[in-house]
N, C-alpha and C positions, 0 to 999 in steps of 0.2 A: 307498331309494337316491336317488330323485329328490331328498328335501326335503333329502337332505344334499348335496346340489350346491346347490341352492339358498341354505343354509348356507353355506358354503364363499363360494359367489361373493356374498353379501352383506357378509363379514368381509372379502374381497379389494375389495369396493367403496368401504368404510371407509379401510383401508389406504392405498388411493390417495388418497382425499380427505384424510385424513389429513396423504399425503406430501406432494400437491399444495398445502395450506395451511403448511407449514413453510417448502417452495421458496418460497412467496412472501411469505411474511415476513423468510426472511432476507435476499432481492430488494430490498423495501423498508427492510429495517434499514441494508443498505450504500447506497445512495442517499440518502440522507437523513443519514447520514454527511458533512460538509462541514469544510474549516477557514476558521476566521471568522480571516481577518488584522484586527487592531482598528486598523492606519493604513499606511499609504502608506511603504515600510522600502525603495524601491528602493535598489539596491546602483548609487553611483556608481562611478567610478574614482578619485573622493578619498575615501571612505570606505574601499575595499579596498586603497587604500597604506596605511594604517595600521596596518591588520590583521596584518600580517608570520606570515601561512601559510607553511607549508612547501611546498605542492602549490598554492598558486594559492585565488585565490579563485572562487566558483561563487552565482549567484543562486537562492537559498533560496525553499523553496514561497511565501512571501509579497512575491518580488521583494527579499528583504532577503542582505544579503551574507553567505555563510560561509565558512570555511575549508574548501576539496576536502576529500576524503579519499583516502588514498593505499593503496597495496599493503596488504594484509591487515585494513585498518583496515574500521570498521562502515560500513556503510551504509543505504537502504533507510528500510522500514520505512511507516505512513501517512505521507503526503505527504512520502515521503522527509524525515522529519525528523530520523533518524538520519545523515544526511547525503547528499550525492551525490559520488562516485568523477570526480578529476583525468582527463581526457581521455586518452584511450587504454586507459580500465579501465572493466568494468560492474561491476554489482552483482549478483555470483551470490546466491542467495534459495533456501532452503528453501521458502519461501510464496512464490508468486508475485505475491499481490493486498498483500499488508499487512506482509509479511514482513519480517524486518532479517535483511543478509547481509553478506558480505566485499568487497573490490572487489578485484578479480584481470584481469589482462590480457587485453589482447580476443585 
């Protein structure tokens, strides 16, 4: 009876070192996760008159100009690249880190 505890609590020691090594692998996978903007895209006020959005325009993960997104439209996603939601609406999200979701009223 003793060696099968023993048993036991060597497989549970595993386990955890196991779990512990995945936790921080995938710790290190999303950290090291980065977007490389390759130049300098700020969004003036004469480049977003051009643009003719329906909901405005919004400065993009790289400082570069997009078109908002409005009521039911995508959003979200890594570095909000699927867009970002016109003022007055979030980005409801399935996934809260990476996720792409709707933009619905606050």
């Amino acid at each position: 009876m003793y060696q099968h505890h023993i048993h036991t609590s060597g497989r549970s020691a595993r386990m955890k070192t196991i779990l512990c090594l995945c936790v921080c692998f995938s710790v290190c996978a999303l950290s090291v996760t980065g977007l490389s903007c390759v130049r300098d895209l700020t969004c003036t006020k004469l480049k977003a008159l051009f643009m003719f959005c329906k909901y405005g325009v919004v400065s993009g993960p790289c400082r570069d100009c997009q078109c908002a997104k409005g009521p039911g439209e995508e959003c979200g996603g890594m570095f909000n690249l699927s867009g970002i939601c016109v003022r007055g609406f979030y980005c409801k999200k399935d996934c809260p880190i990476f996720g792409v979701g709707r933009c619905m009223a606050l």
